[in-house]
N, C-alpha and C positions, 0 to 999 in steps of 0.2 A: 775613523770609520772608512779609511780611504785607503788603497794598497798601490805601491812603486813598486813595480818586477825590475831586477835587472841580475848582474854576473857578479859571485863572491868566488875571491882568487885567497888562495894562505903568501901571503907571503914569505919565503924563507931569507930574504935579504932586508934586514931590515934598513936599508939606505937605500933600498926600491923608494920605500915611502916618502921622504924626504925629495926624491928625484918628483915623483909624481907629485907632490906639493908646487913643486914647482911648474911644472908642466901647465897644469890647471890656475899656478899664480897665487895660489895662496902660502907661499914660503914666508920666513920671516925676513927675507929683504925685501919681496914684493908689497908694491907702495897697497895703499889701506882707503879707503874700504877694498877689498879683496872681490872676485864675481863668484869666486866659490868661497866655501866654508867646509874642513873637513871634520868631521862627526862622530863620534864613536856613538853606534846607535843598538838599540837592540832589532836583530832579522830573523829573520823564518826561512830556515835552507828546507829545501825538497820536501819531503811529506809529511812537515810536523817541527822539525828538530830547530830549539831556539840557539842562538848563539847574540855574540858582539862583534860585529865589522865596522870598521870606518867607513866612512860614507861622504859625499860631494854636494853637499848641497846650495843650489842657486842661490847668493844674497844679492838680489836686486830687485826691485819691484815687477810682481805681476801682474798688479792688476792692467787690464786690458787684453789681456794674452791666451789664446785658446789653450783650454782645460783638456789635460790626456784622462778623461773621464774611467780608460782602459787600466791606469796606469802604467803603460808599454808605450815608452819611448818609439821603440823600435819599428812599432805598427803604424805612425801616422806616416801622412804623405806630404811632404814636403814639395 
């Protein structure tokens, strides 16, 4: 019942993805448990239209940690 906004890029290099695996730490050298997890998820680009993107998702525990109720990263204040 809950929505995350954020940016869906196409990749045309696929060794982009592999780079940014790493970036983020979850490659297959990086040690385990990992802070991300990457996702092939189903999304909602622009007004309707479904697709499949990989996605980054946080593996660590939240509880305790303020809720983006907004789902917009981008909007709180730090």
């Amino acid at each position: 019942d809950e929505w995350v906004f954020g940016d869906v890029f196409e990749l045309n290099d696929p060794d982009l993805l592999a780079a940014l695996d790493r970036y983020e730490g979850c490659g297959p050298d990086d040690p385990k448990p990992s802070q991300y997890l990457r996702l092939l998820q189903n999304v909602i680009i622009g007004q309707g239209e479904e697709s499949q993107a990989w996605i980054y998702v946080y593996n660590r525990a939240v509880e305790g940690r303020e809720w983006i109720t907004s789902g917009r990263f981008d909007e709180i204040e730090m």
